[in-house]
Backbone as ProteinMPNN parsed JSONL, in Angstrom:
{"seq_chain_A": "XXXXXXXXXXXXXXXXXXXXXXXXXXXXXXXXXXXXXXXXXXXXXXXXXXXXXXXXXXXXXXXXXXXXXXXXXXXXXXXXXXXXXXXXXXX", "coords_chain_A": {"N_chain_A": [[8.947, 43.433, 14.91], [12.122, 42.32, 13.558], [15.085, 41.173, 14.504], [18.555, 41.211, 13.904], [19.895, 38.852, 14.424], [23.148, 37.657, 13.838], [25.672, 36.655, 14.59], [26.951, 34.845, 17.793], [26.067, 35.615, 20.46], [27.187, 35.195, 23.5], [29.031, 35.422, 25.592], [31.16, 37.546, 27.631], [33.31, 35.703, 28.594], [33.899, 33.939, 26.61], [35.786, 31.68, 26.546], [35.272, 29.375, 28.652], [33.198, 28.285, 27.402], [34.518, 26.632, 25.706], [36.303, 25.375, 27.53], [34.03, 23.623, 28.167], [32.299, 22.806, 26.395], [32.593, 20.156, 24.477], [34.944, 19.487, 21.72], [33.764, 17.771, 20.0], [31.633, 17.726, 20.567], [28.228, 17.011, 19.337], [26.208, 19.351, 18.955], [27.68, 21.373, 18.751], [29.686, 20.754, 16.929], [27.645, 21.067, 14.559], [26.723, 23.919, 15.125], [29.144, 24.797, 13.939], [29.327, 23.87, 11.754], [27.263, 24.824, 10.227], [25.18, 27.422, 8.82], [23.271, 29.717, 9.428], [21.711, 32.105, 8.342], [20.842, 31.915, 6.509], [17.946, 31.859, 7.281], [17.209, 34.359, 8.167], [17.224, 35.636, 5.818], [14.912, 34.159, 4.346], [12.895, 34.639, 6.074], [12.529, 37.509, 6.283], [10.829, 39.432, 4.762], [7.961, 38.496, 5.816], [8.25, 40.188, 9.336], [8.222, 42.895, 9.815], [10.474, 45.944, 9.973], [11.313, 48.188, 11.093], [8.92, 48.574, 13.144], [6.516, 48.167, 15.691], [7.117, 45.562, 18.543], [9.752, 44.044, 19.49], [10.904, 41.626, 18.126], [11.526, 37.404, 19.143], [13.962, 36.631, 18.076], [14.685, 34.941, 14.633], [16.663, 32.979, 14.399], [17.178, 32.112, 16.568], [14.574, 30.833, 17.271], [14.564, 29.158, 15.072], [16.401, 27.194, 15.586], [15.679, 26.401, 18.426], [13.425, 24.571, 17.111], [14.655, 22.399, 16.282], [16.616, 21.532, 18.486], [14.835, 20.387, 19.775], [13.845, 18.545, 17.574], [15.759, 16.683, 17.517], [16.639, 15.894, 20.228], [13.909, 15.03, 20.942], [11.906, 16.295, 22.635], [10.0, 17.965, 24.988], [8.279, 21.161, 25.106], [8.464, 22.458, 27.483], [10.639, 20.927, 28.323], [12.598, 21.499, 27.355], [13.028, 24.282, 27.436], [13.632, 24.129, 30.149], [15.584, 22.4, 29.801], [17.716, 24.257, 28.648], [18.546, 26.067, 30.38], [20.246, 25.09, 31.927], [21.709, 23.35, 31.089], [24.892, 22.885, 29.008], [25.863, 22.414, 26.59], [23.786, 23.17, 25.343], [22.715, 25.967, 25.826], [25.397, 26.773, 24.345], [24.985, 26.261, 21.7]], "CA_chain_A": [[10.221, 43.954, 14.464], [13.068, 41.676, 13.696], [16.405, 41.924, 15.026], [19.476, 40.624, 12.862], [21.23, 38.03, 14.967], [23.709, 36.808, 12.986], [26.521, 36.28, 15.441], [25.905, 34.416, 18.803], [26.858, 36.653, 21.986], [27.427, 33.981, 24.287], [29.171, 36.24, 27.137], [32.744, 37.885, 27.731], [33.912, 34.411, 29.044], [33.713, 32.417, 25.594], [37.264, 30.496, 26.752], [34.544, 28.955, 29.398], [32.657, 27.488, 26.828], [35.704, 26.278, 24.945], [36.411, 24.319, 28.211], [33.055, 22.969, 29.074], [31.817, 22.076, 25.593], [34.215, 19.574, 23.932], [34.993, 19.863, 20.157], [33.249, 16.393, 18.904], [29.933, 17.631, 21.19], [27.076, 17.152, 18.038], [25.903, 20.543, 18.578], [28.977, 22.261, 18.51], [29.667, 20.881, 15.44], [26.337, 21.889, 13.989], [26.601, 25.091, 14.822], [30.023, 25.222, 13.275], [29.516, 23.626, 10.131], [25.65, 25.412, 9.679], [25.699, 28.833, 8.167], [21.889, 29.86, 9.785], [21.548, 33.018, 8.283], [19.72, 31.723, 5.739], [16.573, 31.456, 8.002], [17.039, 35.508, 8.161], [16.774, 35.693, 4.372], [13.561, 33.327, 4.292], [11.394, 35.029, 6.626], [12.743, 38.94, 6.026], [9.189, 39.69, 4.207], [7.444, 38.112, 7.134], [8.492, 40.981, 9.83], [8.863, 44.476, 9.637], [12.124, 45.919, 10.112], [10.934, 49.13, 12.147], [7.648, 49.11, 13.887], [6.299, 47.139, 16.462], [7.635, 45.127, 19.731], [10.849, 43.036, 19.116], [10.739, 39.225, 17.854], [12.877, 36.57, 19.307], [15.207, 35.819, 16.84], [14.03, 33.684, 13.962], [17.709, 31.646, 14.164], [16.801, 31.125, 18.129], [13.583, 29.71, 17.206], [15.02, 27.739, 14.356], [17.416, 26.269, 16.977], [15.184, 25.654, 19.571], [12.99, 23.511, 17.049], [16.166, 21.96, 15.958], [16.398, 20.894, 19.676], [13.404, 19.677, 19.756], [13.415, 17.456, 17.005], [17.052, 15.904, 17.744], [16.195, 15.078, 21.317], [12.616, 14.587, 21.411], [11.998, 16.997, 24.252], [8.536, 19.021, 24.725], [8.695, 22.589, 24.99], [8.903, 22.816, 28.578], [11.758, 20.659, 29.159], [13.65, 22.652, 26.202], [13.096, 25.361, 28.16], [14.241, 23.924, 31.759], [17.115, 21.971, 29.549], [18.193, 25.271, 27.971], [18.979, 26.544, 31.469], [21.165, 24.569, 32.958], [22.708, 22.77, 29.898], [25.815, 23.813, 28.686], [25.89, 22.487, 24.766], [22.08, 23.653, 24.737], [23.41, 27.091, 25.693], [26.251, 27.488, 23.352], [24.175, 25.819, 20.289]], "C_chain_A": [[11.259, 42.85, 14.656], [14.097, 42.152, 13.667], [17.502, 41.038, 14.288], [20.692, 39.955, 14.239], [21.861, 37.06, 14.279], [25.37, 35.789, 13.419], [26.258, 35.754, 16.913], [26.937, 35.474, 19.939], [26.817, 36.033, 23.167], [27.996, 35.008, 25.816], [30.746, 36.895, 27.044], [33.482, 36.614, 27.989], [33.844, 33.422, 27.701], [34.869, 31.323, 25.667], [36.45, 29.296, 27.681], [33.986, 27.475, 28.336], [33.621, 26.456, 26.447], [35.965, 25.052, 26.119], [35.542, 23.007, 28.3], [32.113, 22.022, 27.801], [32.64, 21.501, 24.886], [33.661, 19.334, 22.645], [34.344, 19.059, 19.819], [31.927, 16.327, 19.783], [29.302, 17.732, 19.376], [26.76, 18.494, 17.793], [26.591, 21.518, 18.751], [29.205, 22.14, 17.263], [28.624, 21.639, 14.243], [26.629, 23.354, 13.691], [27.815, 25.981, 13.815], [30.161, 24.6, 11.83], [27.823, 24.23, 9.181], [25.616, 26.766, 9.466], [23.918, 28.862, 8.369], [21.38, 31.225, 9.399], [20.627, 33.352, 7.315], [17.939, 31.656, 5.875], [15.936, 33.097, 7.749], [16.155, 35.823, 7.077], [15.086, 35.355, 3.801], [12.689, 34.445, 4.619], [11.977, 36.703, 6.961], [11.092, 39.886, 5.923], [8.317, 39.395, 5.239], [7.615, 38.912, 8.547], [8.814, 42.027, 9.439], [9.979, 45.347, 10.524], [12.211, 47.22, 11.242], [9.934, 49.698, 12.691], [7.431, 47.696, 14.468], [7.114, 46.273, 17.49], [8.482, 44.056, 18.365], [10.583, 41.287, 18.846], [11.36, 38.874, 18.372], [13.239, 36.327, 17.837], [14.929, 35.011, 16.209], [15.326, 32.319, 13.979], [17.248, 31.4, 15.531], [16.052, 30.157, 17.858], [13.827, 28.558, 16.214], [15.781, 26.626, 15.411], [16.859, 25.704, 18.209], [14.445, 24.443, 19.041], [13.971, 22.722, 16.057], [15.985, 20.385, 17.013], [16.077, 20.135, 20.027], [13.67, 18.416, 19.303], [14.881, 16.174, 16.96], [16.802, 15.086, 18.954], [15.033, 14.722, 21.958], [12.591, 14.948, 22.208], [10.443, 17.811, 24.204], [9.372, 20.423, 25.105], [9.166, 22.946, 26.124], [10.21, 22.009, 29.056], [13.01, 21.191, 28.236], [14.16, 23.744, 26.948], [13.863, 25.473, 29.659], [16.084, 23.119, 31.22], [18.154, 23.308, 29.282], [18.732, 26.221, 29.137], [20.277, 26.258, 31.8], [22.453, 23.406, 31.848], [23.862, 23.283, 29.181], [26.336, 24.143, 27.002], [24.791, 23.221, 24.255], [22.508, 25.6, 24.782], [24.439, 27.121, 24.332], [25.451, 27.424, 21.615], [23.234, 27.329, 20.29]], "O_chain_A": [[11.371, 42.387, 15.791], [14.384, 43.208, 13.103], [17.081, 39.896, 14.102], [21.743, 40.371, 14.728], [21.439, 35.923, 14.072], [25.917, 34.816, 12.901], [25.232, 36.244, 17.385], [28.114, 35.827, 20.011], [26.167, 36.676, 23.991], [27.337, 35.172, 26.842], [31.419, 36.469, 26.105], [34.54, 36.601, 27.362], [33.739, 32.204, 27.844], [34.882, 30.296, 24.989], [36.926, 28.173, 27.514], [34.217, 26.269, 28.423], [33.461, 25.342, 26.946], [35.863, 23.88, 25.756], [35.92, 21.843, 28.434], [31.471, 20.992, 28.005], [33.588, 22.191, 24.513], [32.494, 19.077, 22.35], [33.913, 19.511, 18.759], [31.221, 15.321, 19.848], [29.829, 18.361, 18.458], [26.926, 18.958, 16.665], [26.07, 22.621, 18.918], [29.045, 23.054, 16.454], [28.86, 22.481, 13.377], [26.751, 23.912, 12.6], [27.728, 27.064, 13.235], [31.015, 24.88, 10.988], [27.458, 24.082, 8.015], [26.321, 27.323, 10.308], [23.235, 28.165, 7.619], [20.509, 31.629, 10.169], [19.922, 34.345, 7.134], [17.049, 31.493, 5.04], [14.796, 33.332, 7.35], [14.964, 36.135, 7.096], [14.339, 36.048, 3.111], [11.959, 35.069, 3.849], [11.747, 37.053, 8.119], [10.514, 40.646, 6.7], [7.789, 40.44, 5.62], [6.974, 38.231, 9.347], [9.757, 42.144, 8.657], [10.124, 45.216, 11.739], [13.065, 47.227, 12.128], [9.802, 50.914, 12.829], [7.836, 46.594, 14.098], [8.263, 46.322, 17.051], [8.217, 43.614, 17.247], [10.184, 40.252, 19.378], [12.293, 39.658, 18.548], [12.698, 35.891, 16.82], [14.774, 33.957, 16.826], [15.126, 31.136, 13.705], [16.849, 30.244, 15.67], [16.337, 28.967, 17.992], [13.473, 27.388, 16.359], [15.525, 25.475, 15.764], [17.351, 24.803, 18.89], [14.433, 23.409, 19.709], [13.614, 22.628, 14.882], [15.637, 19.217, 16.839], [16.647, 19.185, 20.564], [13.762, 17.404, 19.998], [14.855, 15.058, 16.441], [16.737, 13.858, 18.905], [14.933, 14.26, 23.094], [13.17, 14.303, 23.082], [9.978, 18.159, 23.119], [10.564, 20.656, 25.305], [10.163, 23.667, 26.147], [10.802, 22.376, 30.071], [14.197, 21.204, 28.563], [15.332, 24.089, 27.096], [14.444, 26.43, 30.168], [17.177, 23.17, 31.784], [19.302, 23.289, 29.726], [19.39, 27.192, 28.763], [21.219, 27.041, 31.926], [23.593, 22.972, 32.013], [23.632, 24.379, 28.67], [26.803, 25.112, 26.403], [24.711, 23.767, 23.155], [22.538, 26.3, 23.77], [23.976, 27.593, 23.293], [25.415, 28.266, 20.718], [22.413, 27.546, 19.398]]}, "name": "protein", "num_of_chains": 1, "seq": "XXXXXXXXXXXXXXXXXXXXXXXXXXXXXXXXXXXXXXXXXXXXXXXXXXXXXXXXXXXXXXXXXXXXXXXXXXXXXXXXXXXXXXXXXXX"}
């Protein structure tokens, strides 16, 4: 079952971000000049809309191998960057 994330829900604190990620970060920009909704569209046919356990998010996973292929990272340090990182978060 896919779930329609089309907006990011970052937290009640988004002024936080605003501090911590600065406007001319790369993947700030990205995310603000990339309209990802198109990924939805793609792979619609590919999940069913009400049966079965929840998907991650096909824009997450676009974005994580995004990630990936920008900073040459394996999966596990995506995963340990994506923690504690603060552009990797907001992206």
């Amino acid at each position: 079952m896919i779930s329609n994330q089309e907006t990011l829900n970052l937290s009640p604190y988004l002024a936080i971000y605003d501090m911590v990620v600065p406007k001319d970060n790369m993947l700030r920009q990205i995310n603000e000049l990339v309209d990802f909704s198109f990924i939805l569209e793609e792979l619609k046919t590919k999940y069913c809309l009400d049966n079965g356990r929840n998907a991650i998010p096909p824009i997450r996973m676009f974005k994580y191998l995004l990630l990936k292929a920008i900073f040459n990272v394996s999966d596990v340090d995506l995963v340990e960057r994506s923690k504690y990182d603060m552009s990797f978060k907001y992206f």
